[in-house]
N, C-alpha and C positions, 0 to 999 in steps of 0.2 A: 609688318602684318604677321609674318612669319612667328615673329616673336609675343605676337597677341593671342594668338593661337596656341601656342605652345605653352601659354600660363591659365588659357580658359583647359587646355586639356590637364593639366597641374590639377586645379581647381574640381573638376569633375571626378577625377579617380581620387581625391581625399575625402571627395563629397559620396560617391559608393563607399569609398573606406567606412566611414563616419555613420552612414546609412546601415551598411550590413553590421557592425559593432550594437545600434540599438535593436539589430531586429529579436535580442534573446538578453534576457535582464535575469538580474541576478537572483536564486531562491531566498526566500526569506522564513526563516528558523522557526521552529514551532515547538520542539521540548525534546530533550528537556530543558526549562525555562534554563535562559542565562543564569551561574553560579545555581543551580540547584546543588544541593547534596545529598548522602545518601540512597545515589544511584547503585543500582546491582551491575554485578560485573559485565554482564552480557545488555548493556543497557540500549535501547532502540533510542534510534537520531531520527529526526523526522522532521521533514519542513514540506511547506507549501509548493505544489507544483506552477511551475510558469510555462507560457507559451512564447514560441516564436517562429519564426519563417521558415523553418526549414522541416524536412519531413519526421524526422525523430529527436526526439530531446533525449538527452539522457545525462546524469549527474556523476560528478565526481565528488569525495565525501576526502578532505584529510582531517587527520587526529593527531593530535601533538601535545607536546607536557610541559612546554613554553607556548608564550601569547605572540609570538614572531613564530611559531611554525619551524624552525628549524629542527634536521631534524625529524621531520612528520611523516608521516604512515602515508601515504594515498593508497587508495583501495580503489581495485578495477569497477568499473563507469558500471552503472544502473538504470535500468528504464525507471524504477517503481522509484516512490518518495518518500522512503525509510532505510535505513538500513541496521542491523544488530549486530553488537560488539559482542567481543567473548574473549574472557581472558584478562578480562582488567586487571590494574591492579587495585589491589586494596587501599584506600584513604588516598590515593591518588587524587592531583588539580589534571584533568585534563580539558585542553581546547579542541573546539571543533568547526569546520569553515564547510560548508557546500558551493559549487560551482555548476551551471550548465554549460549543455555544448550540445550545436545541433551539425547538418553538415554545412552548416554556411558560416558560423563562428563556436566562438567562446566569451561565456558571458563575467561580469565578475567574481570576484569570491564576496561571497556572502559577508556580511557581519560574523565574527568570528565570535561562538558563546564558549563559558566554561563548565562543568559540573564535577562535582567531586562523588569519586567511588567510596560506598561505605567502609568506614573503618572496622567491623566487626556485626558480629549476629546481636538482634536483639532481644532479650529473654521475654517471655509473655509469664509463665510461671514455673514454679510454685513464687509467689511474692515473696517478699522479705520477709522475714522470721515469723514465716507463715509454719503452723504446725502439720504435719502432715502422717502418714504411714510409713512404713520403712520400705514400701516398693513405691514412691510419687513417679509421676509422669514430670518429666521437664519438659517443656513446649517451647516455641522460638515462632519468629513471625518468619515469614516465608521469604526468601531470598534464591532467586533464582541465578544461571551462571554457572554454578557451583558441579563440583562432583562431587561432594561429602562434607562432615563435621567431624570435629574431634571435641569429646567430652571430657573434661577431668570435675571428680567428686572427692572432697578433702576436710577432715575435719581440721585442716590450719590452713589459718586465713590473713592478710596483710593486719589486720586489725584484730589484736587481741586484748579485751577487757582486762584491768585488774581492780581485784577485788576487794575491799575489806583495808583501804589504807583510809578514806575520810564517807563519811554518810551526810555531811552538809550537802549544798547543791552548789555545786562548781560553777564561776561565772564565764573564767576565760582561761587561758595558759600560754604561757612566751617559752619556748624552747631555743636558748640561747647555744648549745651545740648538744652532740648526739647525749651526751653525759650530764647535761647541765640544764634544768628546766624547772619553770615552776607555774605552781598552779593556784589560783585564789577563786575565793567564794563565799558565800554567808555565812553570818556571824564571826566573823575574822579569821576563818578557815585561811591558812598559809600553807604548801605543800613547798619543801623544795625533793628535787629528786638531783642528788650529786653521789661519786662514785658506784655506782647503780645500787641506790637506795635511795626510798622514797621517807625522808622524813617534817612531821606535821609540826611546825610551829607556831607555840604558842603563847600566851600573856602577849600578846602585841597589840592585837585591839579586839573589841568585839563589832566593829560595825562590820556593817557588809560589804564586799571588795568587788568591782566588777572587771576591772582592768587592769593588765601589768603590760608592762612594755621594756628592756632594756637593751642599751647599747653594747652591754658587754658582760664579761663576767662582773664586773668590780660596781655597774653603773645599771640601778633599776627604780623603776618606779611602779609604783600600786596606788589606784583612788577608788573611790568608795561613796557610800552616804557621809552625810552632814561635811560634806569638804572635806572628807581623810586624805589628807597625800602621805604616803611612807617612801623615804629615801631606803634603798640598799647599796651600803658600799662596799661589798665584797666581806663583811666580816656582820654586820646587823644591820636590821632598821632601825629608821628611825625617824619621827614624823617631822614635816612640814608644812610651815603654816600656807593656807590656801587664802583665809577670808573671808572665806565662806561658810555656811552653814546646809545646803543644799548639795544634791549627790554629785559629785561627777563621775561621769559613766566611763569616759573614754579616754587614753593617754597616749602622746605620740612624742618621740624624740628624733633630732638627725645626728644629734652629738648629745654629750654630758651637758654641754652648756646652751644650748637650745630647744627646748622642747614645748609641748600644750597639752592645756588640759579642756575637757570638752564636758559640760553638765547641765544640768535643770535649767532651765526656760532662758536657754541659748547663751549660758555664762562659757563663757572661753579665757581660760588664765595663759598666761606665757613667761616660761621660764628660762634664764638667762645666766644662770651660773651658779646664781647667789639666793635670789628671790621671785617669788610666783606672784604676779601682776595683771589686772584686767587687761583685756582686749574685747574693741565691739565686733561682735560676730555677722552683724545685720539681721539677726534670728533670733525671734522673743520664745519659739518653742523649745522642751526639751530637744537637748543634741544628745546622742544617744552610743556617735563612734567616732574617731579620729585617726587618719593615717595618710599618709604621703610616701613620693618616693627621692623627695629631695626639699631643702630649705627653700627652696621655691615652689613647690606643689603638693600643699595639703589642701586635703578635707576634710569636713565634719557634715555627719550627717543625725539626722532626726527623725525627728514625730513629723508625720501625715506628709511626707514627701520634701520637709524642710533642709535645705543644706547650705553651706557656704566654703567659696575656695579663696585661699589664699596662692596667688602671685609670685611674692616673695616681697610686695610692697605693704597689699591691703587687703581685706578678706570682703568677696564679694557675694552676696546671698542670692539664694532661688530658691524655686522649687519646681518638682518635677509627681505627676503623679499625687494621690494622695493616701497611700499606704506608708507606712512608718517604715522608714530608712532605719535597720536593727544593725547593722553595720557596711564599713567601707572598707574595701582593699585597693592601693592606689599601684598599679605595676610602669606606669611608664608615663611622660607629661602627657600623652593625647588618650591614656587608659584607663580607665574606674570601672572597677565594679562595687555593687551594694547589693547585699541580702536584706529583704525585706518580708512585709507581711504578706501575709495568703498567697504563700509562693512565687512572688515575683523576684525575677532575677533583673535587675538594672545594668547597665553597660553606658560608659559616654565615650565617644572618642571625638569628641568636637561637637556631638550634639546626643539628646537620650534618646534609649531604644530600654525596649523590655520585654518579657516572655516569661508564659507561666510556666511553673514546674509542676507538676502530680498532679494525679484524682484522686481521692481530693487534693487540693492543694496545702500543704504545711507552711507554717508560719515560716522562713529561713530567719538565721539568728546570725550566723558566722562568716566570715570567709577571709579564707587564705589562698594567693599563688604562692608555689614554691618561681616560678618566671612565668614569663605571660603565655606559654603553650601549657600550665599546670598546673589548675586552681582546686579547690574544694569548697564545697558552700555543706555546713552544717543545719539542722534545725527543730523543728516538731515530730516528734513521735521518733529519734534515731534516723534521722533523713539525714542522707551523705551524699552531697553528688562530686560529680568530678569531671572536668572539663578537660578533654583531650585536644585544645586548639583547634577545634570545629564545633563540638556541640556537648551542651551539658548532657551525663548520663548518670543513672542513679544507680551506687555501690551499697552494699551491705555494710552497716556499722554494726552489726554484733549485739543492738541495745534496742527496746523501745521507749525508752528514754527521751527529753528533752534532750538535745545537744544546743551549747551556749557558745562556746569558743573554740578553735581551731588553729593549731600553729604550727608548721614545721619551721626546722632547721635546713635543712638537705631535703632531696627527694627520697632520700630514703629514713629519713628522720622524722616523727613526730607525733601529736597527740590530740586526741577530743574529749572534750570535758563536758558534761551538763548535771540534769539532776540525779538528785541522790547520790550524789559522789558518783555518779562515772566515770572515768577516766580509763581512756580507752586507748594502746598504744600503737602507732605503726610498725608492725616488724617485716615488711621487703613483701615481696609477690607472694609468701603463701604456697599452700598445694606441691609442697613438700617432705610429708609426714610419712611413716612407712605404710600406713591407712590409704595412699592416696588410689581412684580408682580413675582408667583412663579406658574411654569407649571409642568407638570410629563407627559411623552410621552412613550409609550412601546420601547424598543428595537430597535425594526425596523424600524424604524424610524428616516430617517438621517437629516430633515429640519423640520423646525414649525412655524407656520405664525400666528405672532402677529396683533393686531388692537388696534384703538382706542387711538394710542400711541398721547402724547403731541406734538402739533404744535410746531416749534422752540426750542426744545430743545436736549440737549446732552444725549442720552441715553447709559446706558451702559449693557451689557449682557454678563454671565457666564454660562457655561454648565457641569456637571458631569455625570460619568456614575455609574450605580451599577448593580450587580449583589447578587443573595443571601449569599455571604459569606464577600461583601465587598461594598464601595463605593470608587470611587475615590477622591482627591481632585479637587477643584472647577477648571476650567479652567480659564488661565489669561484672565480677561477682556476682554471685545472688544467694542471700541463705534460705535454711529454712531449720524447723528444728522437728524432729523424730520424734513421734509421741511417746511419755515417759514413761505412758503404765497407763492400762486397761481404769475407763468410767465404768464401775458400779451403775447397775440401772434399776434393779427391783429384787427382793422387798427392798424397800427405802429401808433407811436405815433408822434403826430402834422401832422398827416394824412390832408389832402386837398379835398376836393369837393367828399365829400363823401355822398353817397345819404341818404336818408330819412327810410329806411329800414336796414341798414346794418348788418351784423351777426358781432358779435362778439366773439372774440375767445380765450382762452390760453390754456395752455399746462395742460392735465388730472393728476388728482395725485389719485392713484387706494385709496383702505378704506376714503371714501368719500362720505358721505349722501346726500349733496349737496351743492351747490353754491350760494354763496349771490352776485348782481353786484348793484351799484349803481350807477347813471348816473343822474350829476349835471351840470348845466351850469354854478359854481366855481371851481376854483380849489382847495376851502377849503369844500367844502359837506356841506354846510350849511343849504341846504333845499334839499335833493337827493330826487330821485325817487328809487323805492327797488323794487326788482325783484328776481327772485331763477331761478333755473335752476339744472337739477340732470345730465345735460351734458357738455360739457366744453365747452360751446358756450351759446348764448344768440343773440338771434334776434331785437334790438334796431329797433320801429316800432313808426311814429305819430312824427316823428321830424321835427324840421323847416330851413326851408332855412337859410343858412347864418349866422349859429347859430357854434358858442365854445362851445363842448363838452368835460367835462370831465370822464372819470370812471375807476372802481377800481373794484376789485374783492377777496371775502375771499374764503374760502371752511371749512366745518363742520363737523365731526361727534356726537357719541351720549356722546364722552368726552370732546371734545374740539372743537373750534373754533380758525383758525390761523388769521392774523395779515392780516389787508388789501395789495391788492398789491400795487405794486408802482403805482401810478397813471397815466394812458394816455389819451392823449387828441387828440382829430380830428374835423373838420373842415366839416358844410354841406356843399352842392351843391350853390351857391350863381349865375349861370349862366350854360344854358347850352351851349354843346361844338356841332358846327356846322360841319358836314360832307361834303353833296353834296348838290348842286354843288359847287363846289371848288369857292375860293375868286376871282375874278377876270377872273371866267370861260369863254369862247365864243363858238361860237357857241352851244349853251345847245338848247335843242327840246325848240319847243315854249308851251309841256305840260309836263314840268317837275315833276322830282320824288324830293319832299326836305326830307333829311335824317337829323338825328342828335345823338347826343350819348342819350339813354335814362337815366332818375335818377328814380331808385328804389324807389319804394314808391311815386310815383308822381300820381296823378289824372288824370292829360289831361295838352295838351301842347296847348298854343296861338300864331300861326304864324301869320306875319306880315309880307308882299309882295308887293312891288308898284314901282312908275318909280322915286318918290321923295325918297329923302336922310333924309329929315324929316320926312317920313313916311303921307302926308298927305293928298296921294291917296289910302291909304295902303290898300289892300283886305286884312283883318281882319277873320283865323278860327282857328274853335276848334277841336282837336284830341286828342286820348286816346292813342295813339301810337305814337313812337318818328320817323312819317313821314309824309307825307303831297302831295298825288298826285293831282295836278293841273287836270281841267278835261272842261277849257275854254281857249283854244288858246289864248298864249300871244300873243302881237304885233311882228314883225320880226324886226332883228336888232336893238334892241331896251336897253338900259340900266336897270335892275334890281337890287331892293336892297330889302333884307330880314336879317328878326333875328326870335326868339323865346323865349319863356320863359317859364316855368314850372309854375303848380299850383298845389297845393293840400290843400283845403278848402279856407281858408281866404289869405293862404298863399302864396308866390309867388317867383319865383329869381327876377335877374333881369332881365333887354335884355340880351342877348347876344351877342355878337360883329357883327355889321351888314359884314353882305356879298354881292358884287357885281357879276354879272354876264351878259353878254350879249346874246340873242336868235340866232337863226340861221336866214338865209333868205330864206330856204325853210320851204315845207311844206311836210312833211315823209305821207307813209301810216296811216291810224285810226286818223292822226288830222284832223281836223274838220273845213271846209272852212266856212266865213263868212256867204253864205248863208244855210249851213248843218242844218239838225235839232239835232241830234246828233253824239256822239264821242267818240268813243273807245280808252284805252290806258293802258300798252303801246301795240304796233299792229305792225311787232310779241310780242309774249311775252308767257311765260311759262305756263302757265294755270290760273292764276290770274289776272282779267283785270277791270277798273275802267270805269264807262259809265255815262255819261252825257246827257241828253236831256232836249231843250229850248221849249220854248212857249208852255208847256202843257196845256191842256183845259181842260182835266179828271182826278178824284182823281186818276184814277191808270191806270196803263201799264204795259204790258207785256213782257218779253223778250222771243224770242226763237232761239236753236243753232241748224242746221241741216248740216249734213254731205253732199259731194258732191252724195251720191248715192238719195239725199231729204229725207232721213228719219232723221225723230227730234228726235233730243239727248237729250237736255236741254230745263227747261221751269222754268222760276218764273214767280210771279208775283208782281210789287212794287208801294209802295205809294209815287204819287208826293205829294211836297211843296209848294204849289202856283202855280207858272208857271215853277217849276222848279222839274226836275227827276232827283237821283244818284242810282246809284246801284253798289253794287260788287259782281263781276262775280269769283265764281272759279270753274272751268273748268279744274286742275287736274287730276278728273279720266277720260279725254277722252286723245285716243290716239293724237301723235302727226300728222298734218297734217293742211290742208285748211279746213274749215268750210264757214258757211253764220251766219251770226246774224240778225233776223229779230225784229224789235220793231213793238208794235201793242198800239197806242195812244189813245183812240176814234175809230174811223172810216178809222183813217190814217194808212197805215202800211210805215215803212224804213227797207231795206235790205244794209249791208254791208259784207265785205270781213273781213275774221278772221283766222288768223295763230296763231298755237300753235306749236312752237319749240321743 
């Protein structure tokens, strides 16, 4: 009995055991999602809160940088159900496990998730060989954690273009070691580049080349349209029959005596030492690329997602996706990548996956791994990425350009090709030059605004973050290029009849101390005139008539000076342009108003008015304004002709194209009959009025205006010229209505009738 007892009391205390173990269950994870990456240094853990039997829950959190936890941080217990890291490291794998505990137990540890700390800062702008100012803002997206950034700004970059060795468009390039590489492309463009010289080989073929592949110095291959294979054996090419007549695109070897060729509507050859022989590919479309990393694991890939691998038995086909497979790089039996169209990146490691690259997205053309932690995928528009064994990021290639092929030797060896003869070389990390500029900005701090940068040139800029326990690595690249020289913006250029004062204008470019313009009448500057300006304009003043102007414009600050601009050229005023009265006018008042377009910067105009065509009754004046009120009754019905012309100093246009007109055969209010002494004009008229009076006797006369009530509004007083009085009346600030005008000669007075409209 004794002993029955003693096993129900067993039984009960493993049954509380068992009992108080469920009363508090384990948290369950909430973000950052399992393997996220990209996480910021000080990244918050966070999971779902649980309940249990006893009066306070509270959690413990460990961190650790293996998946067994050895090794791991625990950090003191929390009531709340987050907690914030700080201090990460950069590009770190770390784990993390939560646990509760109330005061009656300990619950399990959680499922244990990973995420990865970001590798480096990500740049927002300036974009890629984006043009910019020589002061741009660099911006970065926000990352928190951090105490600061270190900037470096360099005009040398890993990637430096050369220039001027082929102008065909480059298909691909094999770089057999740092010394030895060659490059092929359209119309039987051959480059080799040995003892560091690039020389172009020729008379070999003229088709088109899209692929080179070799084993070694001694052992290469090249194919092309219409079935071209060329052997190299260390001293020439030299072709090989295919049997075809259709391109092949793609070449792959594992030895001198095994290799394949990859082309048009899924023809696959395989070569064996001696001779190039079918093989069925299972794939009726273009194959487009070929490559493997062993005689048991190639591929070939295609048009519209077509591909096929070979075993080491038999080539087995698929497809994936249906964007055109533009190449394949094979780094390990369970690893493939493919550049493809409209930015997709492919990946197999036993099944596919895929992800877009860019806005917009670019076609990719290429790809190379130097090993499977260090790829590069080439393509549309100079598109260079590069995959740091987490995540594709996009580098500055130097070009906007097509890029077609991609090959290193080493990681510190190699080259990109596309069109127009590109060829673009790897030279090491860069931002080494004595040019280079290095900034430190706090934390908080998401943009920085550079100055002083070099006119015309390619600059390029990286960013890192750190913190006290870490820095990150440098961010990829990003260029931009420094505007080369000041847009011209007005007069356009081979402008016409442009006046004597014109402003001048182009477009502002901000960190700018000021403007140099020079304005020569060559178009070589041979003897200019120099002028500055700290605005983006210039006022061109003191010019002559009928004169070919050229000018240019640079802009300065306290490092550089850029590159004159293009040069434009305009055209002064060489006649002025007649308004009113119209050519062939009739009936016009017999005290005409003559109007004309004014020219800027002009002194006074010379009109010329008479009944002769040769001008050799002409009433001959002078005015500062581009008009001319008659103020002596022409003849009625009568033929007039006029022109004018500009003057400012010695200088002059010419006529202007005579104008005809004929008078009326009345005689309106305010003009002035034969026997008048004087005459108002025009009469009505707006508050502005032109007055004439004949046969004066006295140096001066007076005018006076009174309203119909007789009280006097207006009074001047004006000096005759011999026998002759003008005056101009404005009359403006009276209301509108009827008025009287009275002159006071001498001894004489005249009253006339006066409306103000």
């Amino acid at each position: 009995m004794k002993k029955i007892l003693f096993a129900l009391s067993i039984l009960f205390i493993f049954g509380l055991s068992a009992k108080a173990q469920s009363r508090i269950y384990a948290p369950e994870l909430k973000a950052p999602v399992s393997e996220a990456i990209e996480q910021s240094p000080d990244v918050l853990l966070d999971w779902l809160a649980v309940t249990g039997e006893g009066i306070e829950i509270q959690y413990e959190v460990q961190l650790a940088e293996n998946p067994d936890f050895t090794s791991a941080t625990t950090f003191p217990r929390t009531s709340i159900t987050s907690m914030k890291m700080s201090n990460l490291l950069f590009g770190h794998v770390y784990y993390w496990r939560v646990r509760a505990i109330d005061d009656l137990g300990v619950s399990d540890w959680s499922v244990s998730w990973s995420f990865t700390v970001i590798t480096t800062v990500l740049i927002e702008s300036p974009g890629n060989l984006a043009v910019v100012s020589p002061d741009p803002v660099l911006k970065w997206k926000v990352l928190t954690g951090i105490t600061g950034y270190d900037i470096q700004v360099d005009t040398s970059y890993s990637w430096k273009p050369l220039a001027g060795i082929v102008s065909s468009k480059l298909n691909d390039v094999f770089e057999v070691d740092a010394d030895n590489a060659w490059f092929v492309g359209d119309n039987g463009v051959i480059v080799q580049k040995a003892n560091g010289a690039y020389t172009v080989l020729s008379d070999i073929t003229t088709s088109n080349l899209f692929d080179v592949y070799f084993v070694d110095a001694n052992n290469g291959w090249v194919v092309g349209d219409g079935g071209t294979i060329l052997y190299y054996n260390g001293t020439e090419f030299t072709a090989q029959t295919s049997g075809l007549t259709t391109a092949l695109n793609g070449v792959y070897f594992t030895s001198a005596t095994n290799g394949y060729a990859a082309g048009s509507a899924g023809k696959l050859l395989h070569f064996d030492g001696t001779d190039w022989t079918p093989v069925t590919s299972g794939v009726t479309l273009d194959l487009f690329s070929i490559h493997g990393n062993s005689a048991n694991n190639i591929w070939a890939v295609g048009k519209t997602g077509n591909y096929t691998h070979f075993d080491g038995t038999s080539w087995t086909a698929g497809t994936y996706s249906n964007r055109d497979m533009n190449d394949v790089w094979v780094t390990a039996s369970n690893k493939v990548w493919v550049a493809a169209k409209a930015g997709r990146i492919f990946s197999w490691n036993g099944s596919w996956s895929e992800q877009t690259f860019g806005s917009p997205p670019r076609d990719l053309q290429g790809v190379c791994f130097v090993n499977d932690q260090n790829g590069y995928i080439v393509g549309n528009n100079g598109t260079l990425l590069y995959f740091n064994g987490l995540v594709w990021q996009a580098l500055a290639s130097g070009t906007t350009e097509t890029l077609y092929g991609i090959h290193f030797s080493t990681e510190s060896s190699g080259y990109l090709v596309g069109n127009a003869g590109s060829l673009i070389a790897f030279q090491g990390e860069g931002f080494d030059s004595p040019y280079l500029k290095s900034y430190s900005t706090p934390g908080d701090i998401l943009e920085f605004k550079l100055g002083n940068l070099l006119f015309g040139q390619a600059h390029y800029f990286r960013v890192r973050a750190k913190h006290a326990a870490a820095t990150s690595d440098w961010s990829p690249a990003s260029s931009f290029i420094v505007i080369s020289k000041p847009t011209l913006v007005s007069p356009a250029n081979n402008a016409t009849n442009i006046s004597l004062d014109t402003l001048a204008k182009w477009q502002a470019i901000s960190g700018v101390a000021k403007y140099s313009i020079q304005l020569s009448m060559d178009a070589d500057f041979t003897d200019p005139q120099y002028f500055e300006s700290t605005a983006a304009e210039y006022r061109f003043d003191g010019l002559l008539f009928s004169k070919d102007y050229f000018w240019r414009v640079n802009a300065r600050h306290a490092q550089d000076v850029s590159s004159w601009s293009d040069a434009r050229k305009f055209s002064t005023a060489n006649a002025v342009s007649l308004t009113e009265p119209a050519h062939q006018a009739t009936d016009v008042t017999r005290l005409p108003r003559f109007t004309w377009q004014g020219i800027k910067g002009t002194e006074k105009y010379m009109i010329q008015f008479g009944k002769d065509t040769g001008f050799a009754d002409a009433q001959t004046e002078l005015t500062t304004t581009p008009l001319y009120q008659t103020i002596y009754l022409l003849d009625k019905n009568t033929s007039y002709y006029w022109r004018v012309k500009a003057i400012q100093g010695l200088d002059s246009t010419n006529w202007s194209q005579v104008r005809s007109f004929v008078t009326t055969g009345e005689t309106g209010i305010g003009e002035t009959t034969e026997n008048e002494i004087f005459s108002v004009y025009p009469n009505p008229g707006t508050g502005v009025f032109s007055m004439s009076l004949r046969n004066v006797s006295s140096p001066y006369f007076t005018v006076e205006v009174y309203n119909l009530t007789g009280s006097k509004v207006f009074e001047q007083q004006h000096q005759a010229f011999g026998n002759e009085g003008k005056a101009r009346l404005d009359l403006t600030s009276l209301p509108k209505g009827m008025y009287l005008i009275r002159l006071h000669e001498g001894s004489a007075a005249y009253t006339k009738r006066l409306i103000i409209e």
